[in-house]
DOMI-65358 format. One record per residue: residue number from 1; residue in three letters; x, y, z of N, C-alpha, C, O in turn. Coordinates in nm, 2 decimals, padded with zeros to 4 digits. Layout:
<sites>
+------+------+--------+--------+--------+--------+--------+--------+--------+--------+--------+--------+--------+--------+
! resi ! resn !    npx !    npy !    npz !   capx !   capy !   capz !    cpx !    cpy !    cpz !    opx !    opy !    opz !
+------+------+--------+--------+--------+--------+--------+--------+--------+--------+--------+--------+--------+--------+
!  NUM !  ALA !      X !      Y !      Z !      X !      Y !      Z !      X !      Y !      Z !      X !      Y !      Z !
...
+------+------+--------+--------+--------+--------+--------+--------+--------+--------+--------+--------+--------+--------+
</sites>
This chain:
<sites>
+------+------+--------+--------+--------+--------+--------+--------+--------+--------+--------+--------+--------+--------+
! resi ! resn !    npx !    npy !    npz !   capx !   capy !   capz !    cpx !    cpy !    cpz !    opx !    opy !    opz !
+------+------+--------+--------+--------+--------+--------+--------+--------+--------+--------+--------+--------+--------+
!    1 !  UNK !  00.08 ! -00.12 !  00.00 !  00.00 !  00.00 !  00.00 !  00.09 !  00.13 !  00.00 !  00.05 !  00.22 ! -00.07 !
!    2 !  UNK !  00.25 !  00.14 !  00.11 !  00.28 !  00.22 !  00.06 !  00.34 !  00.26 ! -00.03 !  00.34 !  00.38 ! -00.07 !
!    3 !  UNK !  00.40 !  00.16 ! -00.08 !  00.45 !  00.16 ! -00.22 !  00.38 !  00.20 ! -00.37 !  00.44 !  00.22 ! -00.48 !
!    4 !  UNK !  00.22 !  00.19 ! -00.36 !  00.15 !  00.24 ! -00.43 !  00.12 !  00.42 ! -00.40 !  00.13 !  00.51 ! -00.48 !
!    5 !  UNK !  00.09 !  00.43 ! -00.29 !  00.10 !  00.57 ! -00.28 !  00.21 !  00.65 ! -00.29 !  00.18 !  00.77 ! -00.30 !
!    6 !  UNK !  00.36 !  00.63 ! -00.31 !  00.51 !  00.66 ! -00.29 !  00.47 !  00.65 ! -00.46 !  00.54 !  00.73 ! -00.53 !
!    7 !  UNK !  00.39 !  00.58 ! -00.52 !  00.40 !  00.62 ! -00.69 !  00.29 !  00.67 ! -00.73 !  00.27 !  00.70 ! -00.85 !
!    8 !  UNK !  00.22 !  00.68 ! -00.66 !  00.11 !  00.81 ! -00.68 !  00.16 !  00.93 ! -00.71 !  00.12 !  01.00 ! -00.80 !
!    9 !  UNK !  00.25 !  00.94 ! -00.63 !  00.27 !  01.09 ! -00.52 !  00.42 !  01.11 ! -00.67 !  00.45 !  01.23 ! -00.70 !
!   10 !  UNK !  00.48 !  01.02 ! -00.73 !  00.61 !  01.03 ! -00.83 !  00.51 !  01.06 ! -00.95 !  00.54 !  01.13 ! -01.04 !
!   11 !  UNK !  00.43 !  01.00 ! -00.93 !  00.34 !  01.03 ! -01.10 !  00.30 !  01.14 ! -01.08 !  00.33 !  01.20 ! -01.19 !
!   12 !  UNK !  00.22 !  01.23 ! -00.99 !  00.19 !  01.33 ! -01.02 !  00.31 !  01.43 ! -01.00 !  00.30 !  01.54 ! -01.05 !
!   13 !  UNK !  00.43 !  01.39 ! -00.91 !  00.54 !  01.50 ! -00.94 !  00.54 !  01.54 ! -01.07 !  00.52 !  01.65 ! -01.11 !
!   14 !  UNK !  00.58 !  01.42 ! -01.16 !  00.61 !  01.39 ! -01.26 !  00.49 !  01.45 ! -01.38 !  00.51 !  01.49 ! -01.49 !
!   15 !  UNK !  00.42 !  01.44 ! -01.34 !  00.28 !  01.52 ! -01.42 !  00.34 !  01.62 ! -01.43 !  00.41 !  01.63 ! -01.53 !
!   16 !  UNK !  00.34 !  01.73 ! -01.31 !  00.33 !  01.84 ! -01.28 !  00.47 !  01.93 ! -01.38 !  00.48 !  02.04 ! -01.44 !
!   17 !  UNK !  00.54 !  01.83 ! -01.36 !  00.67 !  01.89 ! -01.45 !  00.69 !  01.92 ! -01.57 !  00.76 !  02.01 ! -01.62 !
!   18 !  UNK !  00.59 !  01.83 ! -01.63 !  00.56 !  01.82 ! -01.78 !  00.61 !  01.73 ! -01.79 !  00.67 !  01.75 ! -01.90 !
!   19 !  UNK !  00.65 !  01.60 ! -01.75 !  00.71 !  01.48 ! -01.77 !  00.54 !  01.38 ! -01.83 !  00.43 !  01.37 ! -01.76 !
!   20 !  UNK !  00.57 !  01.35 ! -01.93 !  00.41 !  01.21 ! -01.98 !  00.46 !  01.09 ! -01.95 !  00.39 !  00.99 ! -01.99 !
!   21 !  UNK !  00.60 !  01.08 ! -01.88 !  00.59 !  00.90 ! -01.87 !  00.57 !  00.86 ! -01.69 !  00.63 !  00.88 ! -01.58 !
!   22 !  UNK !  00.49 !  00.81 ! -01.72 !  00.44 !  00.73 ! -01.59 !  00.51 !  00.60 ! -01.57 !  00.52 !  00.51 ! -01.66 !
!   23 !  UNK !  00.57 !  00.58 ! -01.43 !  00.63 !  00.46 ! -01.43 !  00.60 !  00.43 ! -01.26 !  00.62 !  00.51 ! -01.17 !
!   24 !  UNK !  00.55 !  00.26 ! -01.25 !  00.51 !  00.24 ! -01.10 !  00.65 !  00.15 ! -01.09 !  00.64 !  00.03 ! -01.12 !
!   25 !  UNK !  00.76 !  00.18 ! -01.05 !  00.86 !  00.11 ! -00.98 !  00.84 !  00.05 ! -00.87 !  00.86 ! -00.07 ! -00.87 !
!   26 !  UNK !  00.81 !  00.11 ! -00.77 !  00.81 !  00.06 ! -00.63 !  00.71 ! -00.05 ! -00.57 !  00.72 ! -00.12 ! -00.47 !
!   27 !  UNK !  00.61 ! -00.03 ! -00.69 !  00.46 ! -00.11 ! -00.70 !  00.54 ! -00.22 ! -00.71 !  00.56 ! -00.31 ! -00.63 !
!   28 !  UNK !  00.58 ! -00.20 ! -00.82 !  00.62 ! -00.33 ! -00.90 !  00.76 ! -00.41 ! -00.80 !  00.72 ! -00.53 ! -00.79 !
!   29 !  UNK !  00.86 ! -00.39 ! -00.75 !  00.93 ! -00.41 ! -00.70 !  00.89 ! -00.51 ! -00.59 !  00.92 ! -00.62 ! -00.58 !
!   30 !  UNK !  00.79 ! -00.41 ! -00.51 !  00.74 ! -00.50 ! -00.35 !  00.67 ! -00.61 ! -00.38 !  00.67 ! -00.71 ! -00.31 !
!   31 !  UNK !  00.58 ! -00.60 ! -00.51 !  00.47 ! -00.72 ! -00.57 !  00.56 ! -00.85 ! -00.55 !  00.52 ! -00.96 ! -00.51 !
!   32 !  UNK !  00.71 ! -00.80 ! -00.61 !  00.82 ! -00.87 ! -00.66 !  00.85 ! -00.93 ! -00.49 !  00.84 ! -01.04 ! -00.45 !
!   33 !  UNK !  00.88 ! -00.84 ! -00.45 !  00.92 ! -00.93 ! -00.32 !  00.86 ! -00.94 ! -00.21 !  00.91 ! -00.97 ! -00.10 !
!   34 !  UNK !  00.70 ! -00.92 ! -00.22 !  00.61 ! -01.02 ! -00.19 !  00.60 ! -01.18 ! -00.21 !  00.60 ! -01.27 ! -00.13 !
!   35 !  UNK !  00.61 ! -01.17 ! -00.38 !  00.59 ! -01.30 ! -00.42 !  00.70 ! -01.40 ! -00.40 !  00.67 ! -01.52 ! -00.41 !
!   36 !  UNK !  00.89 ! -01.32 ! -00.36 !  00.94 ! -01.40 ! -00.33 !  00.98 ! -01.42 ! -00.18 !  01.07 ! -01.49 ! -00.14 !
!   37 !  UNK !  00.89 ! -01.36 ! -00.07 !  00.86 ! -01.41 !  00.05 !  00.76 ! -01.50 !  00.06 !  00.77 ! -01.59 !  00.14 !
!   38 !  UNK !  00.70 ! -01.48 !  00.01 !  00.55 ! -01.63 !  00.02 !  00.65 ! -01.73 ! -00.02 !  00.68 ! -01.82 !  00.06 !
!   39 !  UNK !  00.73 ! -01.73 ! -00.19 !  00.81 ! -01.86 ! -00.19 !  00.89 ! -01.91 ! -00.13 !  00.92 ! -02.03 ! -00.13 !
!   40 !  UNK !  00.96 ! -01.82 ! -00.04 !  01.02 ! -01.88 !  00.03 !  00.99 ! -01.93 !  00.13 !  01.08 ! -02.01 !  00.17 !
!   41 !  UNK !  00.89 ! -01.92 !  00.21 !  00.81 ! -01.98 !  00.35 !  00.67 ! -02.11 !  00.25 !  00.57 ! -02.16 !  00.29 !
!   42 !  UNK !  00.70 ! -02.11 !  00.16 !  00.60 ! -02.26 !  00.10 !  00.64 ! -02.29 !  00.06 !  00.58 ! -02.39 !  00.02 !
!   43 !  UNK !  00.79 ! -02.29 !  00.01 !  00.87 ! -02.41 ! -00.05 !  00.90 ! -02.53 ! -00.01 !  00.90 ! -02.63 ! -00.08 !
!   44 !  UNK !  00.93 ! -02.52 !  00.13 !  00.97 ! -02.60 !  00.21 !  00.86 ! -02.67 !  00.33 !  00.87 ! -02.72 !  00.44 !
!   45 !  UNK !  00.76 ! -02.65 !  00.24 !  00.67 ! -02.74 !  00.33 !  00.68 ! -02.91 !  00.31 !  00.72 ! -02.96 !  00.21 !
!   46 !  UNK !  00.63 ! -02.96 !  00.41 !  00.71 ! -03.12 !  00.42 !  00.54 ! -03.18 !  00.37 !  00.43 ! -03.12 !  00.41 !
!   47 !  UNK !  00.56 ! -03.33 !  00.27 !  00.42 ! -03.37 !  00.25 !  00.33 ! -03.37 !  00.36 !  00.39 ! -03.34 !  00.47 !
!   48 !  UNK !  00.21 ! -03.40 !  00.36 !  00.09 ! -03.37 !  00.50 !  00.09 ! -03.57 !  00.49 !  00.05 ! -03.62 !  00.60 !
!   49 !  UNK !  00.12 ! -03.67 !  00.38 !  00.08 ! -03.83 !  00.39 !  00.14 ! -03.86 !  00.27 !  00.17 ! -03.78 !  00.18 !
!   50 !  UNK !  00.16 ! -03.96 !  00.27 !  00.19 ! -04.06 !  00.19 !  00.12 ! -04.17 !  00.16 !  00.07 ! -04.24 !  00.25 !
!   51 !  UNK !  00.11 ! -04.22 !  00.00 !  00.04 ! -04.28 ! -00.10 !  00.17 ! -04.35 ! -00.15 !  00.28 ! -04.30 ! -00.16 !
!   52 !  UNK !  00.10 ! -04.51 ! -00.19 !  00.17 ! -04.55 ! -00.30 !  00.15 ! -04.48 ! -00.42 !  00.05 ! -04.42 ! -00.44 !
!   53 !  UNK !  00.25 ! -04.49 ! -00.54 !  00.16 ! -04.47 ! -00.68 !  00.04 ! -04.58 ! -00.72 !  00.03 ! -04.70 ! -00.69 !
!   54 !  UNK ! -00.03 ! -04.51 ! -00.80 ! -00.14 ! -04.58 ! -00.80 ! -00.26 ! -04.61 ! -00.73 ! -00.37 ! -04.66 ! -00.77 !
!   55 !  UNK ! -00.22 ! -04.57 ! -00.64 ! -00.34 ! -04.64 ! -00.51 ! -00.42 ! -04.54 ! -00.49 ! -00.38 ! -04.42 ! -00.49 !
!   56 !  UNK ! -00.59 ! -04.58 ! -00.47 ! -00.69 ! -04.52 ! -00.45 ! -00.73 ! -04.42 ! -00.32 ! -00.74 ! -04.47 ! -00.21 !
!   57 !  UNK ! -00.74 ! -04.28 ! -00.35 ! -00.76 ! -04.20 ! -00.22 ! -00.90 ! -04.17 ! -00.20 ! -00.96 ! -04.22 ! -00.29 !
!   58 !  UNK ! -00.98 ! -04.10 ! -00.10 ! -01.06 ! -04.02 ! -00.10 ! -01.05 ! -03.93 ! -00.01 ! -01.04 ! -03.93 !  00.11 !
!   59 !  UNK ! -01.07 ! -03.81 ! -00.13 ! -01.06 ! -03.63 ! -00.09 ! -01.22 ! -03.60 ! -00.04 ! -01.32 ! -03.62 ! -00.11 !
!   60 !  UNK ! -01.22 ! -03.57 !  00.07 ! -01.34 ! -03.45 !  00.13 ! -01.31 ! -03.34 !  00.12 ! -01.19 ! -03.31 !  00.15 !
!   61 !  UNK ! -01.40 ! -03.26 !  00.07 ! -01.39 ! -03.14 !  00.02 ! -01.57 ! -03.08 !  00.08 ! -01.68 ! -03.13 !  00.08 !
!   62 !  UNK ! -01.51 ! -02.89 !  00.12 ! -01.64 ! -02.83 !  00.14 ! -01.74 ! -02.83 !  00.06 ! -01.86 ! -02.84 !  00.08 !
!   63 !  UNK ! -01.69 ! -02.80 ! -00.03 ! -01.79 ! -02.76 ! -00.19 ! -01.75 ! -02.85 ! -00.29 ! -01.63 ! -02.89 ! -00.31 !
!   64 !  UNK ! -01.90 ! -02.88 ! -00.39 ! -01.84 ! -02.94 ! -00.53 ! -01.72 ! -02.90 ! -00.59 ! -01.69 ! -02.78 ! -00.58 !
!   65 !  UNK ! -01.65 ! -02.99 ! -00.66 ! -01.55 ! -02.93 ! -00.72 ! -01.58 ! -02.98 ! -00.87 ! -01.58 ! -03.10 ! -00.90 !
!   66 !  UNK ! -01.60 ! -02.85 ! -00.99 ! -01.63 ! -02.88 ! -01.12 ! -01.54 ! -02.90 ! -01.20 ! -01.46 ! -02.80 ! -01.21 !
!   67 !  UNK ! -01.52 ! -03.00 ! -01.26 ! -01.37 ! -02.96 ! -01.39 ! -01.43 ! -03.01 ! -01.50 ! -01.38 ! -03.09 ! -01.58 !
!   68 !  UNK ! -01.58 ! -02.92 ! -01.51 ! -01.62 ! -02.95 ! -01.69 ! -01.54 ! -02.82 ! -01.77 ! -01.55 ! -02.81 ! -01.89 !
!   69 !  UNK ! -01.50 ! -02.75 ! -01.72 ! -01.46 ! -02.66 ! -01.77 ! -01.24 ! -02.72 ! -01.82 ! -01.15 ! -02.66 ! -01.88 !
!   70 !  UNK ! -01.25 ! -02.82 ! -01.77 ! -01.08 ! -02.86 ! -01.82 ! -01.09 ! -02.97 ! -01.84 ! -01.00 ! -03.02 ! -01.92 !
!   71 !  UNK ! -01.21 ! -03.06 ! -01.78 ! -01.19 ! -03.23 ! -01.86 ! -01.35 ! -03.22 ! -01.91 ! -01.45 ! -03.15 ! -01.86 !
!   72 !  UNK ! -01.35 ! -03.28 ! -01.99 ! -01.45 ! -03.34 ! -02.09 ! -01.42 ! -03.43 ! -02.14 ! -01.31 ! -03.45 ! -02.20 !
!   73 !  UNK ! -01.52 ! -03.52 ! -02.13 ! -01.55 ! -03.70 ! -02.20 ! -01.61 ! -03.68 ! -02.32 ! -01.73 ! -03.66 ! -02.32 !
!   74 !  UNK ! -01.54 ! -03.68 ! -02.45 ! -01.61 ! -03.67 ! -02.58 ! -01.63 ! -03.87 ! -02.60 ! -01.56 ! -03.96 ! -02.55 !
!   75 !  UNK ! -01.72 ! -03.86 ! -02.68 ! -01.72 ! -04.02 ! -02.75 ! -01.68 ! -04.01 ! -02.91 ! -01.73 ! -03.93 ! -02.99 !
!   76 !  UNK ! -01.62 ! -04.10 ! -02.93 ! -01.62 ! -04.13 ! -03.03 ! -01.75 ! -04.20 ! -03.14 ! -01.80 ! -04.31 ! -03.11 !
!   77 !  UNK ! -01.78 ! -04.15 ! -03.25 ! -01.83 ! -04.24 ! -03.36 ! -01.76 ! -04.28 ! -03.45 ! -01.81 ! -04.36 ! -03.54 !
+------+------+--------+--------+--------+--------+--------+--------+--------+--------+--------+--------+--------+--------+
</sites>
């Protein structure tokens, strides 16, 4: 959040001057190392169980889960 206001506050300097290029650095930077703090604290998560390959599970889940939108069963004629 402050990092978006810290490029608020550069873009309108930057207006004001007669400058037309707009650039969110700071935005962009912390997004950046947001995303590689989350990777680094979930990388290292250890499995929750172990499965053979192959072998039959069952997932409980709160809500339906739909995947007609990624798998579909076409038939052949």
């Amino acid at each position: 959040m402050i990092s978006m206001i810290d490029d608020a506050v550069n873009a309108y300097g930057r207006r004001r001057n007669g400058s037309s290029n707009v650039s969110f650095d700071s935005t962009t930077e912390s997004a950046q190392d947001i995303a590689t703090e989350v990777l680094k604290n979930t990388i290292n998560i250890p499995p929750t169980g172990y499965v053979n390959q192959g072998e039959r599970i069952m997932v409980y889940v709160a809500r339906d889960v739909d995947f007609s939108r990624v798998y579909e069963v076409v038939g052949t004629d």
